[in-house]
C-alpha positions as CSV (number, residue, x, y, z in Angstrom):
1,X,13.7,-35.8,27.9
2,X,10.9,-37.0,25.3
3,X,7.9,-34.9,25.5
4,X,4.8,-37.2,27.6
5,X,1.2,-35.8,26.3
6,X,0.6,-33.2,28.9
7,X,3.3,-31.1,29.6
8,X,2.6,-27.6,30.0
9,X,5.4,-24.5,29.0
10,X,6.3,-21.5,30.1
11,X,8.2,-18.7,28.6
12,X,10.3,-15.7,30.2
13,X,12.2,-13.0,29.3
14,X,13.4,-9.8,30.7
15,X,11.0,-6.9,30.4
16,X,14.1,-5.2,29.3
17,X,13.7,-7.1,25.7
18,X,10.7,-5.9,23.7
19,X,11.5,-8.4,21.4
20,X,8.1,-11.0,21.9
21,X,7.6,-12.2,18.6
22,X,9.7,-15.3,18.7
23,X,7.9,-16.1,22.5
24,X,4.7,-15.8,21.1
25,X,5.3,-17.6,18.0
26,X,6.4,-20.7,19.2
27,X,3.7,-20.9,21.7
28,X,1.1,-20.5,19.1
29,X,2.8,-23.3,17.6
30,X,3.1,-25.8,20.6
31,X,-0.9,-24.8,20.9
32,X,-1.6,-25.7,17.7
33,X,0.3,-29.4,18.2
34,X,-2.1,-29.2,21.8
35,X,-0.1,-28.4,23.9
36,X,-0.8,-25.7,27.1
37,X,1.4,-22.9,26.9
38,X,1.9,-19.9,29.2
39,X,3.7,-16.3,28.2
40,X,4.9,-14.9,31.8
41,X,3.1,-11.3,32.8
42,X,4.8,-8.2,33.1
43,X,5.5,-8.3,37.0
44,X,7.8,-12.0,36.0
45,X,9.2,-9.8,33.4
46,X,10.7,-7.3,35.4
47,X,11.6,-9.2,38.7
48,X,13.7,-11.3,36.0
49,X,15.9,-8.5,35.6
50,X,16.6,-8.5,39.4
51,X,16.0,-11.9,40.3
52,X,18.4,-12.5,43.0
53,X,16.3,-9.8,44.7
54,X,14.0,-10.5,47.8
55,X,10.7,-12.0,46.8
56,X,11.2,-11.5,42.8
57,X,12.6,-15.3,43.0
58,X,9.4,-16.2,44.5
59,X,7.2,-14.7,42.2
60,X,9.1,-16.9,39.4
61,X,8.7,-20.0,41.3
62,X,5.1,-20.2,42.6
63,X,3.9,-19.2,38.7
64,X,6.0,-21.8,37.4
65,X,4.2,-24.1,40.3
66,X,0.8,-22.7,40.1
67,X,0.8,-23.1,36.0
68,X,2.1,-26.2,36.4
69,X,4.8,-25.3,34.0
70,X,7.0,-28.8,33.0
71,X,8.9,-26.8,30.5
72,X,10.7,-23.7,30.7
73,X,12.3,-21.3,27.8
74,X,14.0,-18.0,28.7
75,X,14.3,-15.2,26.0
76,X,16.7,-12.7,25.5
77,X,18.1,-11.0,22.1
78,X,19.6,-8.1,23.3
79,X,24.0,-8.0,24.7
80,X,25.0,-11.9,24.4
81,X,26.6,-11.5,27.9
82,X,23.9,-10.1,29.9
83,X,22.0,-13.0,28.1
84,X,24.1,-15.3,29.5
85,X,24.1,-13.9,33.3
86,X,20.4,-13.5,33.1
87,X,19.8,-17.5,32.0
88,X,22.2,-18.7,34.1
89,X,21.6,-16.9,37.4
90,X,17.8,-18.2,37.1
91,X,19.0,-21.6,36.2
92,X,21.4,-21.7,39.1
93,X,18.9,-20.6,41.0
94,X,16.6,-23.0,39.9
95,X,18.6,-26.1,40.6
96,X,19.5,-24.7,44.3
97,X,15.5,-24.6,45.2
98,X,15.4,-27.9,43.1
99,X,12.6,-27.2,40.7
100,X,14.0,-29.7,38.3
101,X,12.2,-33.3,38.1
102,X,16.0,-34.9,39.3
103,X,15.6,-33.8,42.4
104,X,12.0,-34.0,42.9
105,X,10.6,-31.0,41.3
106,X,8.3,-29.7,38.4
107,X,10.3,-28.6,35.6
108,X,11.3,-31.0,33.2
109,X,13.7,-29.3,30.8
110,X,14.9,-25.9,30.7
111,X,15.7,-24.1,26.9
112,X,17.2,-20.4,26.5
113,X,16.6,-18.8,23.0
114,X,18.8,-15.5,22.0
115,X,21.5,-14.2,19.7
116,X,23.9,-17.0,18.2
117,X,26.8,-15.1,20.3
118,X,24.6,-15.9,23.6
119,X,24.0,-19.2,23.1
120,X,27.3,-19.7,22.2
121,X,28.1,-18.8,26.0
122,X,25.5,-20.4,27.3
123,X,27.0,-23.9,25.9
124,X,29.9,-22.8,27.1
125,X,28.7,-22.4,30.6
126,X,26.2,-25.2,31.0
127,X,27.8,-27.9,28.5
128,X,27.7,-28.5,24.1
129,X,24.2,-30.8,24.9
130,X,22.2,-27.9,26.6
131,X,19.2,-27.1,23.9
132,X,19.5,-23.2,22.6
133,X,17.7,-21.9,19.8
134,X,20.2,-19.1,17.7
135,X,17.0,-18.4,16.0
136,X,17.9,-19.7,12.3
137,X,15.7,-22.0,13.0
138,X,12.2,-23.2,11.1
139,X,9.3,-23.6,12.8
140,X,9.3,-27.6,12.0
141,X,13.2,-27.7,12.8
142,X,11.9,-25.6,16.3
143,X,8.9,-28.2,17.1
144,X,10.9,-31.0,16.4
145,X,14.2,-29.8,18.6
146,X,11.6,-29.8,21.5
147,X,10.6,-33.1,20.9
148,X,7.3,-32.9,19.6
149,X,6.5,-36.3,17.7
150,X,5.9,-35.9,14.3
151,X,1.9,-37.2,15.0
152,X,1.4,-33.9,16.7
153,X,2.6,-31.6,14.2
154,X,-0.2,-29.6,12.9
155,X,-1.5,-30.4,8.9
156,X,-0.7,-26.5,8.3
157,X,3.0,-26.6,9.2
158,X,3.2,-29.7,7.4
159,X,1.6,-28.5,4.0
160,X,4.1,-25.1,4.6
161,X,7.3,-27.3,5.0
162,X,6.6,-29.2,2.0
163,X,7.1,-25.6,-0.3
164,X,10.3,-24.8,1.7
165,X,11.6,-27.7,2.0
166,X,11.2,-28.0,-1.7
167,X,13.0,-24.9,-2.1
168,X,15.8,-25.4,0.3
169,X,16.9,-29.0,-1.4
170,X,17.0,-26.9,-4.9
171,X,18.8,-24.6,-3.5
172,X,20.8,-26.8,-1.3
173,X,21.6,-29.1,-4.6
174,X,22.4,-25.4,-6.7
175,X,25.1,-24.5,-4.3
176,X,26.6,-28.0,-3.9
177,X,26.9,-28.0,-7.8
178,X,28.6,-24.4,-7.5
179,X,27.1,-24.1,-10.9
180,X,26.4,-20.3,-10.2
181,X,30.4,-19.8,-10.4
182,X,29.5,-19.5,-14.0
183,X,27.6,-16.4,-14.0
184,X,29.9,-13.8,-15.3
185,X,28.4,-10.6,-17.0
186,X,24.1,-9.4,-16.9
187,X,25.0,-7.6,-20.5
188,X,22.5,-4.9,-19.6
189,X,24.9,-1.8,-20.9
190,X,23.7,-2.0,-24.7
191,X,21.8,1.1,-25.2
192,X,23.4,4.4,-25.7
193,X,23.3,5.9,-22.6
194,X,24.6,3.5,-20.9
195,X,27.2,4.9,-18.2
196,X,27.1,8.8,-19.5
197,X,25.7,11.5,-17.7
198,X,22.7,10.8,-19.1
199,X,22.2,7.2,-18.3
200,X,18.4,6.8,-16.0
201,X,17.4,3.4,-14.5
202,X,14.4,4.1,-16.6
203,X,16.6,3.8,-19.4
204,X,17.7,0.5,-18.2
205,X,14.7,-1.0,-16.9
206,X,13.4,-0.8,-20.4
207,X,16.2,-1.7,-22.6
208,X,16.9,-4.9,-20.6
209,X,12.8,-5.5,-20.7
210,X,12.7,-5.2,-24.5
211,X,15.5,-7.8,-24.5
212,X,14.4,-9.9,-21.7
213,X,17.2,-9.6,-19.7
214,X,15.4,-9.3,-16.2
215,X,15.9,-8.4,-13.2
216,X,18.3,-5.4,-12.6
217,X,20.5,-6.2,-9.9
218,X,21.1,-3.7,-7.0
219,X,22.8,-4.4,-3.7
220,X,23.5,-2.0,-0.7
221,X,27.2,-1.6,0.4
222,X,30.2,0.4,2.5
223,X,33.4,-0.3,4.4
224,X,33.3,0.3,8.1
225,X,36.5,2.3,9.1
226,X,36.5,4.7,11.7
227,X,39.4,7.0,9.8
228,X,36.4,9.0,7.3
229,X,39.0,10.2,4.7
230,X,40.2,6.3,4.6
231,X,36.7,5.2,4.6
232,X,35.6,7.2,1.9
233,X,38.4,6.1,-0.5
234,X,38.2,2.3,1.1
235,X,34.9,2.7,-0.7
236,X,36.0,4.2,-3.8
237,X,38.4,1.4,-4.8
238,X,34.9,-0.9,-3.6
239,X,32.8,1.3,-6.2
240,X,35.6,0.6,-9.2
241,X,36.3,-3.2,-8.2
242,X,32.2,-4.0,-8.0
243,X,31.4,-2.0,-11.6
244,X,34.6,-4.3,-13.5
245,X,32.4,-7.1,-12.7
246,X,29.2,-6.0,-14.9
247,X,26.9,-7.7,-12.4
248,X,25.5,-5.0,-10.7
249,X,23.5,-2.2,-11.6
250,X,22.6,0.0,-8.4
251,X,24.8,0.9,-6.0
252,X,23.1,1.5,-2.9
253,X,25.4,3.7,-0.9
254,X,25.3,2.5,3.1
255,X,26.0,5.9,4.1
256,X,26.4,6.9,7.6
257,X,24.0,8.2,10.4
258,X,26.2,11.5,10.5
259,X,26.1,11.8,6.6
260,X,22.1,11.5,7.0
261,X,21.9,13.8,10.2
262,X,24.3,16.0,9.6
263,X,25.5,16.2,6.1
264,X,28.2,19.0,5.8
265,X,28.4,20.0,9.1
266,X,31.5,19.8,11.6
267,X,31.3,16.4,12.9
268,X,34.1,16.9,15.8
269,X,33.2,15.0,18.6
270,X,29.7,13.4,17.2
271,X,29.6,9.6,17.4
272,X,29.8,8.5,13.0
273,X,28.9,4.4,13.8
274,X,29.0,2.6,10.9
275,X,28.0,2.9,7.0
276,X,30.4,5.4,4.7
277,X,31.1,8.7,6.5
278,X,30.3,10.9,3.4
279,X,30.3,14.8,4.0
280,X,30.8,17.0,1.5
281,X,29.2,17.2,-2.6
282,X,32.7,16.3,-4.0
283,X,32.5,13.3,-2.1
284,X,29.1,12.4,-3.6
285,X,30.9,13.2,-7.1
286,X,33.8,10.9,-6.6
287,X,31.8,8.4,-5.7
288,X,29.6,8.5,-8.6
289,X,32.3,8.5,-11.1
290,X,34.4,5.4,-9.3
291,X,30.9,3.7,-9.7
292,X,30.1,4.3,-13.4
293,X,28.4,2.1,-15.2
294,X,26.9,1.5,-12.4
295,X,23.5,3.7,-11.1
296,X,23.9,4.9,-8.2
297,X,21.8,5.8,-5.0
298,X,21.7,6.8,-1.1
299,X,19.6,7.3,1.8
300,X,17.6,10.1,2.2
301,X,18.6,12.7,4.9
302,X,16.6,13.0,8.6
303,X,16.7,16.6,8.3
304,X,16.7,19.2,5.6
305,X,15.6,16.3,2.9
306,X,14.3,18.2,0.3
307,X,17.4,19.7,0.0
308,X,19.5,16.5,0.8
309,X,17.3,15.3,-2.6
310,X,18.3,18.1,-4.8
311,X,22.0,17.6,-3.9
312,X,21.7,13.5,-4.3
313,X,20.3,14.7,-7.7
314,X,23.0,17.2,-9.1
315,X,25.6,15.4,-7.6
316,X,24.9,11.4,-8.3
317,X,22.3,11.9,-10.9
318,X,20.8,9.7,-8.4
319,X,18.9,6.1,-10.3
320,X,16.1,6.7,-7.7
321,X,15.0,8.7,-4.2
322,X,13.7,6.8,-1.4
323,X,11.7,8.3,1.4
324,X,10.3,6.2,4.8
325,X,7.4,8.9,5.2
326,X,6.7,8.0,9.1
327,X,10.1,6.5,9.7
328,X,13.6,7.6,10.2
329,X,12.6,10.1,13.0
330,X,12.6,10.4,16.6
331,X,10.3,7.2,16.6
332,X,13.4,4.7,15.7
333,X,16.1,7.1,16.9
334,X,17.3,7.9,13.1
335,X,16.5,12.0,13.2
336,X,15.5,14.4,15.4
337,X,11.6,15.6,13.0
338,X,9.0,14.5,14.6
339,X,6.5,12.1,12.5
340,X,4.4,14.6,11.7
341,X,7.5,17.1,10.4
342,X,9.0,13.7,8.8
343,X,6.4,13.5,6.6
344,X,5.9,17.3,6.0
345,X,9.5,17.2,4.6
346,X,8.6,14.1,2.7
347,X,5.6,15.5,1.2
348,X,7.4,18.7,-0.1
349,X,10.3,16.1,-1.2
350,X,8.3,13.8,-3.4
351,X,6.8,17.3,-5.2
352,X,10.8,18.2,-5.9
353,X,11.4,14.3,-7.4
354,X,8.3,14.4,-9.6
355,X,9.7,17.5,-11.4
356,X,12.6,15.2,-11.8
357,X,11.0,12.5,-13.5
358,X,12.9,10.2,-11.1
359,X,10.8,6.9,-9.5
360,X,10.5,6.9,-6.1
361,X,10.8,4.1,-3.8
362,X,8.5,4.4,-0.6
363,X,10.7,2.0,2.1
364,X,8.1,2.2,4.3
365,X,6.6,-1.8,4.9
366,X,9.2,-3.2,6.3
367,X,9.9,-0.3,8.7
368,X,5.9,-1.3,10.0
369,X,7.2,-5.2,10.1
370,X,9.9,-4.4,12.1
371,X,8.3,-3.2,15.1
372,X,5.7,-6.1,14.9
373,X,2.9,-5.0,12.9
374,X,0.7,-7.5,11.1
375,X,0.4,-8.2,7.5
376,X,-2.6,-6.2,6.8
377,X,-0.6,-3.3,8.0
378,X,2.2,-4.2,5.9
379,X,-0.1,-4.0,2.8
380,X,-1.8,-0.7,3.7
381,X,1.3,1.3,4.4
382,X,2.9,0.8,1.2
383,X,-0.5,1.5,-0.5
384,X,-0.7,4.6,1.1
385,X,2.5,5.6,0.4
386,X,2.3,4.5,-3.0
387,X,-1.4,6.5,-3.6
388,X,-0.1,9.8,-1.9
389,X,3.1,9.6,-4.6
390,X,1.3,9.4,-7.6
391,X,-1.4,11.9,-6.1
392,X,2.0,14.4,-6.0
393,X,2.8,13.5,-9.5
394,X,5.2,10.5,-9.5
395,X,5.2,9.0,-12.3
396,X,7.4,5.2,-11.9
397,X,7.2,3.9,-7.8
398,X,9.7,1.2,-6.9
399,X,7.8,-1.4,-4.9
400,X,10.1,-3.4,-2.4
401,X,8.6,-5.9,-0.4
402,X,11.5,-7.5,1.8
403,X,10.5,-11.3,2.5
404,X,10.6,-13.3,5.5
405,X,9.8,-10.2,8.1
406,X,9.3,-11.8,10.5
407,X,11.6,-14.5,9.4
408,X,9.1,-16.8,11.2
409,X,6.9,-15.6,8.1
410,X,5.7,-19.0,5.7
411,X,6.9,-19.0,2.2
412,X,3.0,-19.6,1.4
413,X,2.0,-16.8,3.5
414,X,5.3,-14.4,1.8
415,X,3.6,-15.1,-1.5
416,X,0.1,-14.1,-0.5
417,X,1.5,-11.5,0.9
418,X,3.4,-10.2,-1.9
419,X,0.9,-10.9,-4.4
420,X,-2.0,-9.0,-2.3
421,X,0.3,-5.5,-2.1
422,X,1.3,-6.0,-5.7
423,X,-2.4,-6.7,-7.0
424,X,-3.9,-3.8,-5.0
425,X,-1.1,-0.9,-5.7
426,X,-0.8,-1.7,-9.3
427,X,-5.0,-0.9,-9.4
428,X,-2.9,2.2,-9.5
429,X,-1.4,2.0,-12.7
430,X,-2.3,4.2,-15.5
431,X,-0.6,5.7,-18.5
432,X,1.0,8.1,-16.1
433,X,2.0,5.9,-13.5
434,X,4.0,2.6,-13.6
435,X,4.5,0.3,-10.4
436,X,8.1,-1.8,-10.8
437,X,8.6,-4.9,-8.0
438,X,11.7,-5.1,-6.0
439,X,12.3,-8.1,-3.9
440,X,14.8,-8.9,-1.3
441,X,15.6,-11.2,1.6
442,X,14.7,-10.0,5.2
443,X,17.1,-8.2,6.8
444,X,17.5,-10.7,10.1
445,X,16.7,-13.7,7.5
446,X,20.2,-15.5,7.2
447,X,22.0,-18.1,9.5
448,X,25.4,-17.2,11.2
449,X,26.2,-20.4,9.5
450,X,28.0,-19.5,5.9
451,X,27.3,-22.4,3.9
452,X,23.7,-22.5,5.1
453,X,22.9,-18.8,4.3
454,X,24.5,-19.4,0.4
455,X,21.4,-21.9,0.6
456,X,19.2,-19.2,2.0
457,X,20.2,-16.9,-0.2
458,X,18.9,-19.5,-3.4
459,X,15.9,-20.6,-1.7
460,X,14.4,-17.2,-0.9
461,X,15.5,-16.2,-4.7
462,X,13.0,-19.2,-5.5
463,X,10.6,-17.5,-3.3
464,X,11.1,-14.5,-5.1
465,X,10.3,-15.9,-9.2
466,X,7.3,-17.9,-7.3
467,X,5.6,-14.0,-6.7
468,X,4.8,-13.9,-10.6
469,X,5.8,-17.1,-11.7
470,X,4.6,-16.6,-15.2
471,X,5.9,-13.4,-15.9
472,X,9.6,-13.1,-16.7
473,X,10.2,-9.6,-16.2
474,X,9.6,-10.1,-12.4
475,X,10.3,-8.6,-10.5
476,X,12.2,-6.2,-12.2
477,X,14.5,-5.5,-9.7
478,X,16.2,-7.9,-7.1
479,X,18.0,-5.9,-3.9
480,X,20.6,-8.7,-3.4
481,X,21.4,-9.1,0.5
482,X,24.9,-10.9,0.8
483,X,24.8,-14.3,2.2
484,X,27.2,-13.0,5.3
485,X,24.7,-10.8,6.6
486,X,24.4,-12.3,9.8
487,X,28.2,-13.0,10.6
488,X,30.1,-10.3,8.6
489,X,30.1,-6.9,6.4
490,X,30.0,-7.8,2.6
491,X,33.2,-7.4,0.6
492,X,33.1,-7.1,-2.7
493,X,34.3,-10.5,-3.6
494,X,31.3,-11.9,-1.2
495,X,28.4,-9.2,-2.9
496,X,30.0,-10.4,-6.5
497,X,29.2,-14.5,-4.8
498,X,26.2,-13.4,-3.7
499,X,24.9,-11.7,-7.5
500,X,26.0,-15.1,-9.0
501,X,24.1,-17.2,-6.5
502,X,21.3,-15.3,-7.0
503,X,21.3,-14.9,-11.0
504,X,21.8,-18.5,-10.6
505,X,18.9,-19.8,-8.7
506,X,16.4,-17.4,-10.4
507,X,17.7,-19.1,-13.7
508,X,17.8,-22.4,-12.7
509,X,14.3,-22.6,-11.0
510,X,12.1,-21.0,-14.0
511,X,13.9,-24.1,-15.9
512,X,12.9,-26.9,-13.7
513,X,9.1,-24.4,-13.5
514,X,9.2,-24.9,-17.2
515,X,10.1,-28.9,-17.3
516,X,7.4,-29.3,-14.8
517,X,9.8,-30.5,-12.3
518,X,8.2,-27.9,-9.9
519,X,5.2,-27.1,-8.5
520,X,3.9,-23.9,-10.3
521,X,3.2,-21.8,-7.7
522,X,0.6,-19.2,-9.4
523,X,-2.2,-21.9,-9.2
524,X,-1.2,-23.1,-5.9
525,X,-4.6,-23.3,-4.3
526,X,-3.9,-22.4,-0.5
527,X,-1.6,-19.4,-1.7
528,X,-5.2,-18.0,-4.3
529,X,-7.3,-18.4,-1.1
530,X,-4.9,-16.6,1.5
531,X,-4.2,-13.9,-1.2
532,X,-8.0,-13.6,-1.9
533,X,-8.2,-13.1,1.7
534,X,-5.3,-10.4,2.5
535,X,-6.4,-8.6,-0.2
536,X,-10.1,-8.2,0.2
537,X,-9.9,-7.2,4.0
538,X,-6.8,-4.5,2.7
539,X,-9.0,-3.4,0.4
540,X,-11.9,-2.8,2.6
541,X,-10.0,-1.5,5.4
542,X,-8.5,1.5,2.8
543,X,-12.1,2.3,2.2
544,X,-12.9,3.2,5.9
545,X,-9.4,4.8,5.8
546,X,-11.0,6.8,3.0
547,X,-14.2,7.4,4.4
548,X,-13.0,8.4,7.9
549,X,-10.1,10.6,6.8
550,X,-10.7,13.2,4.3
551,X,-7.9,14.3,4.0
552,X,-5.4,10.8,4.2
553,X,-3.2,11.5,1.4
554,X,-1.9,14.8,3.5
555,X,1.0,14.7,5.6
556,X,-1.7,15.8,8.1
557,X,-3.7,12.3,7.2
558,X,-0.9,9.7,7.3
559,X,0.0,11.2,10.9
560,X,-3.4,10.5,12.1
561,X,-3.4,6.8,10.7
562,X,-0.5,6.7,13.0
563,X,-1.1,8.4,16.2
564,X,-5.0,6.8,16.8
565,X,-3.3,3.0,16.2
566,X,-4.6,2.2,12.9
567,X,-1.0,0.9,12.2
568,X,-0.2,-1.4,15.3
569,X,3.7,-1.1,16.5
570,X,3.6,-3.3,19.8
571,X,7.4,-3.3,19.7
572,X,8.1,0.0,18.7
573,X,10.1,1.8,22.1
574,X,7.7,5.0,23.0
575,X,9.5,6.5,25.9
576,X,7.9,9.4,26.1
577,X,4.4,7.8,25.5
578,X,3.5,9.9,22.2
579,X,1.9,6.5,20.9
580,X,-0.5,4.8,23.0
581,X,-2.6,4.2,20.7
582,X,-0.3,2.7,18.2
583,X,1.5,0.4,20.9
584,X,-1.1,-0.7,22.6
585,X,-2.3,-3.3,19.8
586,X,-0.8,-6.9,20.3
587,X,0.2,-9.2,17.6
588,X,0.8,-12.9,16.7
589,X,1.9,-15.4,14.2
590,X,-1.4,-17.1,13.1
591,X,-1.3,-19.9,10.4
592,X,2.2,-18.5,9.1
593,X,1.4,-15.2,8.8
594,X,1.3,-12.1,11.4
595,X,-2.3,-10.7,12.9
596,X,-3.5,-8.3,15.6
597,X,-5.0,-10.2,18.5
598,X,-7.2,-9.6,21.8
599,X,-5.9,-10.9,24.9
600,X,-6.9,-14.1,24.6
601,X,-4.7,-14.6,21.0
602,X,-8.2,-14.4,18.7
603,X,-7.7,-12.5,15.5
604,X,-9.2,-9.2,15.2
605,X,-9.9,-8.6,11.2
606,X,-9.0,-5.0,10.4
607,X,-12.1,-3.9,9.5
608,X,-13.4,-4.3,12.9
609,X,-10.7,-2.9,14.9
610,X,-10.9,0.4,12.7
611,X,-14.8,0.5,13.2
612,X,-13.9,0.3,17.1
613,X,-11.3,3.1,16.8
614,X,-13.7,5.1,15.0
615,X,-16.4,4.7,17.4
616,X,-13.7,5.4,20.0
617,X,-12.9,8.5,18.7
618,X,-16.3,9.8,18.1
619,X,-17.8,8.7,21.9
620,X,-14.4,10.8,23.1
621,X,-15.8,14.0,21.2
C-alpha cells in the first residue's frame, strides 16, 4: 500500500536483541520526511519474546491502538530461525485479532528487518512479495521501499545520495568493464631488504613512497578447519599461494581465540571456533617463512601479552603490533583481564614495542563503533590511544579508521569523520613520531549479494582516495576486506580479486579526479563545515579530558574515561553491571552521522555531557 500523509510507525523487537541502531535510524529518517514515528518501550520488548503469553499480547495491541500506529516493523538480527518464529507468531497473531486494515483494523502494512538468512524464511513463510529489509540497504533505497514519495525525502539525504550514488555508478561501470583483471604485480620489493630477515614495513613504506608506489596492501586471512594440524598447513600452502602473486604486502594472520587465550597450553577439550589454530613458536616460524616476501602480522594475546609480543617479535619479526587497550577483555567476551588489567598489560606492552622500533597500531575506534558509540567518541579514543603511545616512546602509529561503522554512516559524514581523527592526531607529529593512515571497509559493510559487494568494495575504495584527495601517498596503507565478507571465508583466489579490484578503483578514480570528471572532494563545502565541526568539539572535549584527569595517559586514566561514561557503549552487553555509567548514554543517527541523545532524540554536544559528568562526580564526593 502507497503511504497517505499521516500514517504513524511503530517499531519492535525482542528485548533479547540489543541491536537498536538500525530501529532508531530509520525512524530518525521517516521523521525527518514528517512522518510520526514510535520505538516500543522496554515492557513491549520483553513480552515479545513470550507473546503468546497471557496479557503480553495485549500490551502489543492496545500500544499499537493507542499510538495509532498504521505501520508496523519488527527487528531482529540475532539466530535467523528464532527470527522467523518471533515475526511470524506476532503476525499470525495479528491477523487472528484482525488488526490489519482488510479486516477492519489499524495497521496498514507490516515489515520485518533482520539477517538476510531470516528474511529469507520469512519469504518463505509469508510469500516472495512480503517487504524485508536484509540490511544492505541505503537509507534512500530504505525510504523509498516504504513508499515514501520522492517530494518527502529530506534535502540532506538527497545531497548525500548524490556522492554515493556517484561512487557506486563508477564503481558499478569499473567492475562491469572487469578492467581490474589487469592488475597483476604492486612491484614494491626493490630495495635490498626486501624479504630477508631484515626486511621492516618501515623499510617498505618508504621505498614505495620515494617511488610513489602507494598504498601497501594488507588483508587479514585463515582457513577454518576444525582438524589444527590440517588447519595450520591448510594455511601454509594459503601463505605461499598469496605471496607468488606479489600483490600483497601484510599478512594479517586470523588466528584463533584459543591461540589468543591460550597460546601453548593443552587445548583438550577447550572449544578453538574459528581463525588458524596456531599453538606453538615453530608454528609462528613456518608461517613466516611460507609467507615471505610478504610482512607478516597477528593479534595480540588476551593474557600474558607482553610476552605474546616478544614471541610475535622473535618469531615473525612481526611488520607491526596491535593492541585494543580497553577491548578484547571480559567486556566483549575475548579474555578473561579485566579493563583495567587489559590496559595495564597494554601499557607495559607498548614500553617492550618502542624498544623495538616497531609502529604500533591502536585498533581501538572501531571496537567503540561497534557497541554504538557516537562519532566524537570514535575520534577521541584513537587520539588517546595514539597520545599515550607516543608518551611511551613509539615512534611510527598505524592509524586505521574502518569506514561505514555504522554502515548506515554517509560517505560525507565518513570523510569528516576521517579527516577530523587524522587532522587532530597528526598535531602529534614530530621528528620523533610519524602518524601512517590505514583505511578499510566496515566489517558488516558488504551485501550477501556477490556482484553487488565487488561494487562495494570499488565504491568505498573511492571513499577511501576522497580522505586526502590531493595527496597520493594516502593513505599509506589499505587493509583490503574481501568482497565475500558477508556470504563466505576468503580464499585466496577471492583476496587476490579483491586486491585487483581495489588497486583498480583507487587508480581509476584519481584519473577521472585529475580529468575533472569528478567532483574533488577536499573542497567539498558540506564535508569542510562538518569536519570543522567534529573536530573542534573533539578538540575541546580532550581538553576537559585533560583538565579533569591528571593523570589520562595512565592505564589508571583511560580506565576512568571508561567506567564514569565518557565513552558511551549503549549496546555493549554488561551482565554483571560493571558499566552503568558507560551504558547508560543513548545514541542516534543524526544528519548521517552518529550522536549521543537525551530522551527525547536532541543532541547532546560532548562538551556538555562531560561538564555534567564532572559535576556528577564532584556533587557525589
Amino acid at each position: 500500500m502507497e503511504l497517505l500523509p499521516h500514517e504513524v510507525f511503530g517499531f519492535i523487537k525482542p528485548y533479547i536483541d540489543v541491536h537498536t541502531l538500525g530501529i532508531t535510524t530509520i525512524s530518525n529518517l521517516l521523521k525527518d520526511c514528517g512522518y510520526q514515528t514510535f520505538i516500543a518501550p522496554t515492557a513491549i520488548s520483553e513480552a515479545i519474546v513470550n507473546i503468546n503469553k497471557l496479557n503480553n499480547f495485549s500490551l502489543l495491541k492496545n500500544w499499537i491502538i493507542t499510538n495509532n500506529i498504521t505501520r508496523l516493523g519488527f527487528s531482529y538480527r540475532l539466530d535467523p530461525q528464532e527470527a522467523c518464529e518471533y515475526f511470524c507468531r506476532i503476525y499470525s497473531l495479528l491477523k487472528d485479532y484482525k488488526l490489519f486494515a482488510e479486516n477492519g483494523g489499524i495497521l496498514r502494512g507490516i515489515f520485518f528487518a533482520g539477517l538476510p538468512d531470516a528474511c529469507r524464511l520469512v519469504k518463505k513463510e509469508l510469500g516472495e512479495n512480503f517487504l524485508v529489509f536484509p540490511g544492505d540497504e541505503t537509507p534512500i533505497e530504505s525510504l523509498t521501499m516504504l513508499g515514501v514519495p520522492q517530494s518527502k525525502l529530506p534535502h540532506d539525504i538527497c545531497q548525500n545520495s548524490n556522492y554515493d550514488t556517484m561512487r557506486w555508478n563508477f564503481a558499478k561501470e569499473l567492475i562491469s568493464s572487469e578492467k581490474y583483471k589487469l592488475i597483476t604485480d604492486t612491484n614494491h620489493l626493490g630495495y635490498p631488504e626486501a624479504g630477508t630477515n631484515k626486511d621492516s614495513f618501515i623499510a617498505r613504506l618508504n621505498y614505495c613512497k620515494e617511488k610513489k608506489r602507494l598504498p601497501l596492501i594488507r588483508v587479514h586471512a585463515g582457513p577454518y578447519n576444525p582438524n589444527r594440524i590440517e588447519a595450520i598447513k591448510e594455511f601454509t600452502s594459503w601463505c605461499k599461494e598469496l605471496a607468488s602473486k606479489r600483490l600483497l604486502d601484510v599478512l594479517s594472520i586470523g588466528s584463533s581465540q584459543l591461540t589468543q587465550s591460550h597460546f601453548g597450553e593443552d587445548w583438550h577439550g577447550l572449544p578453538n571456533g574459528g581463525g588458524v589454530p596456531i599453538n606453538s613458536e615453530l608454528e609462528y616460524r613456518e608461517i613466516k617463512e611460507a609467507a615471505s616476501p610478504m610482512l607478516v602480522r597477528t593479534y595480540a594475546g588476551t593474557k600474558n601479552v607482553p610476552d605474546m609480543a616478544v614471541m610475535h617479535e622473535k618469531c615473525l619479526n612481526i611488520s607491526w603490533h596491535a593492541l585494543s587497550f580497553w577491548w578484547f577483555c571480559e567486556i566483549d567476551g575475548r579474555g578473561q583481564n579485566t579493563v583495567l588489567q587489559n590496559l595495564k598489560e597494554h601499557i607495559e606492552t607498548i614500553k617492550y614495542i618502542a624498544t623495538t622500533g616497531k609502529p604500533l597500531e591502536p585498533n581501538v575506534p572501531h571496537h567503540f563503533a561497534f557497541r554504538g558509540a557516537d562519532d566524537i567518541t570514535y575520534i577521541i579514543s584513537a587520539y588517546l590511544a595514539a597520545k599515550t603511545a607516543k608518551k611511551l616512546g613509539i615512534k611510527n602509529l598505524i592509524l586505521q579508521n574502518m569506514l561505514n561503522t555504522p554502515k548506515y554512516t554517509w560517505g560525507v559524514q565518513d570523510l569528516a569523520k576521517g579527516r577530523a581523527m587524522l587532522k587532530i592526531i597528526r598535531e602529534l607529529e614530530d621528528k620523533n613520531f610519524t602518524v601512517s593512515l590505514q583505511t578499510r571497509a566496515g566489517l558488516d559493510y558488504f551485501s550477501p549479494d556477490i556482484e553487488k559487494a565487488k561494487i562495494q568494495l570499488a565504491a568505498v575504495t573511492a571513499l577511501m582516495d576522497d580522505l586526502d584527495p590531493d595527496n597520493d601517498n594516502s593513505p599509506e596503507i589499505i587493509h583490503v576486506v574481501s568482497y565475500s565478507e558477508a556470504v563466505r571465508l576468503a580464499t585466496p583466489p577471492i583476496i587476490t580479486e579483491s586486491i585487483q579490484i581495489t588497486l583498480s578503483a583507487l587508480y581509476e578514480y584519481r584519473r577521472l579526479r585529475k580529468l575533472g570528471l569528478i567532483e574533488n572532494m577536499a573542497y567539498n563545502k558540506d564535508v569542510q563545515d562538518r569536519t570543522t565541526d567534529l573536530y573542534e568539539e573533539a578538540k575541546e572535549s580532550i581538553q576537559i579530558l585533560e583538565k579533569y584527569i591528571p593523570n589520562l595517559y595512565t592505564a589508571e586514566g583511560l580506565y576512568q574515561v571508561f567506567k564514569e561514561g565518557f565513552f558511551p557503549v549503549p549496546y555493549m552487553i554488561d551482565s554483571q553491571n560493571k558499566y552503568p555509567k558507560a551504558i547508560k548514554w543513548q545514541t542516534s543517527i543524526k544528519n548521517g552521522g552518529i550522536r549521543v541523545v537525551d530522551n527525547k532524540g536532541n543532541i547532546i554536544r560532548t562538551p556538555h555531557r562531560y561538564q555534567q559528568i564532572i559535576s556528577q562526580n564532584e556533587r557525589a564526593y
